[in-house]
C-alpha positions as CSV (number, residue, x, y, z in Angstrom):
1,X,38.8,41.0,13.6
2,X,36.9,38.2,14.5
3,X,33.7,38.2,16.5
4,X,35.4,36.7,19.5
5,X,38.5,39.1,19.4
6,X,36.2,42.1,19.2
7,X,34.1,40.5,22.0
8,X,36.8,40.4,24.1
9,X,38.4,43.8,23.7
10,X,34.3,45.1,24.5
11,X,35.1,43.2,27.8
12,X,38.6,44.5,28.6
13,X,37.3,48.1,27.7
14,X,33.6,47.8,30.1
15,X,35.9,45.9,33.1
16,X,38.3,48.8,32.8
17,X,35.8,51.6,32.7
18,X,34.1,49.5,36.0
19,X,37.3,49.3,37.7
20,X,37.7,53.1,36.9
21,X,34.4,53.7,38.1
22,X,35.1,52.2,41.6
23,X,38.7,53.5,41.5
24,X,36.7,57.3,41.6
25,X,34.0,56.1,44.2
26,X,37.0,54.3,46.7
27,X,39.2,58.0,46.4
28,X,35.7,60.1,46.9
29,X,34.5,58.2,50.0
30,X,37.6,57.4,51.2
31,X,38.4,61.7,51.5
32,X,38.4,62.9,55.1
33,X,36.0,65.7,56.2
34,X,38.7,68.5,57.8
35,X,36.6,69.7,59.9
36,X,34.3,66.7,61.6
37,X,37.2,64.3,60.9
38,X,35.3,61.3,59.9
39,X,35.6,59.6,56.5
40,X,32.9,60.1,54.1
41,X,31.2,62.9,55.8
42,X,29.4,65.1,54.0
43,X,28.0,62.5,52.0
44,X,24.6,61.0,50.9
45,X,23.5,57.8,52.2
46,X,23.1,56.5,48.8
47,X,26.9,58.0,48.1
48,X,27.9,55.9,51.4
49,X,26.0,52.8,50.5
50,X,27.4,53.0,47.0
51,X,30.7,53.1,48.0
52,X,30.8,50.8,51.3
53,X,28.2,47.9,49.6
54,X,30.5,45.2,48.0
55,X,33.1,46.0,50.6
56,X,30.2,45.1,53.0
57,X,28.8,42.5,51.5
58,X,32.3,40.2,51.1
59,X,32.6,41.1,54.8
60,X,29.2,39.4,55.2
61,X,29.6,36.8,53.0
62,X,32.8,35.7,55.0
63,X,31.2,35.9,58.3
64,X,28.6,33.8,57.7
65,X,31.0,31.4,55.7
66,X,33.2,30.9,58.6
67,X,29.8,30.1,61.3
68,X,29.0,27.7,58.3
69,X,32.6,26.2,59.2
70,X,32.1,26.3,62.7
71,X,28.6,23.9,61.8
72,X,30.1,21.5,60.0
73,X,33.4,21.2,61.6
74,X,33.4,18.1,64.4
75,X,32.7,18.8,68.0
76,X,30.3,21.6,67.3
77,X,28.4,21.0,71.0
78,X,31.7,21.7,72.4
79,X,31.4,25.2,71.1
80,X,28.0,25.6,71.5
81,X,28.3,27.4,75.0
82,X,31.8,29.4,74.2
83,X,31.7,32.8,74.9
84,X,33.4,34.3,71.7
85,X,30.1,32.1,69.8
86,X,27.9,34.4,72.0
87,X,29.9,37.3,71.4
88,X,29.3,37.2,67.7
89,X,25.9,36.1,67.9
90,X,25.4,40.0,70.2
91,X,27.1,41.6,67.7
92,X,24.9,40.2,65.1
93,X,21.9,41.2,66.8
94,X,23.3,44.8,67.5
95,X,24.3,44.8,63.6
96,X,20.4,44.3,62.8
97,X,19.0,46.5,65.5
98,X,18.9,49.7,63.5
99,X,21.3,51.5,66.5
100,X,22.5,54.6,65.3
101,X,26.1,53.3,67.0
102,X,26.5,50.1,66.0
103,X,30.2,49.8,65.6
104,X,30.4,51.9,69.3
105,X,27.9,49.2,70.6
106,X,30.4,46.3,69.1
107,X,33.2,47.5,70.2
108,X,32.0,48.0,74.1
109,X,30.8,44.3,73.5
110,X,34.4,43.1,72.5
111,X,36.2,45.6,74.9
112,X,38.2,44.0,77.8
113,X,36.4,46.2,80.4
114,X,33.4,44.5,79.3
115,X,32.2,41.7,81.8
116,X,33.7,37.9,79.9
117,X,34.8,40.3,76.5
118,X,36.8,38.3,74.5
């Protein structure tokens, strides 16, 4: 077997035993506590970041790819005083305030009983 075959087969087997690997850490976090009914209780916050990060992240990535749309597009003044831009840029400042209730802070932000919510 050449060099190139073997290399190969050394990458199907280490992508397969990642894919396992995050396959086991989806079904563990994903389990739901019986008795608190949350998902994930009962874990570490090392377990939780482990299993939430690249989920996270490409949620991240995606936001800040579509403001970077926004920027470029033409007529960005007109959307520089639109509400749902100021609604984003609130929930990115509740995101990085620490808040022990983030997603409960940004989804009374985004709520229809909330005074201009989108």
């Amino acid at each position: 077997m050449s060099g190139d075959m073997r290399d190969a087969g050394a990458m199907k087997a280490g992508g397969r035993r990642v894919m396992m690997a995050l396959a086991q850490s989806y079904a563990k976090e994903r389990k739901m506590d019986k008795t608190s009914g949350t998902v994930g209780a009962g874990m570490t916050a090392r377990e939780v970041l482990d299993a939430y990060f690249l989920e996270t992240r490409c949620k991240l990535i995606e936001v800040a790819a579509n403001l970077d749309r926004v920027d470029r597009a033409a007529g960005r003044a007109e959307v520089e005083g639109d509400r749902r831009m100021r609604f984003i840029g609130e929930a990115l400042k509740i995101l990085g305030s620490g808040a022990p209730n983030r997603a409960e802070l940004v989804l009374k932000l985004w709520s229809l009983g909330a005074e201009g919510a989108v």
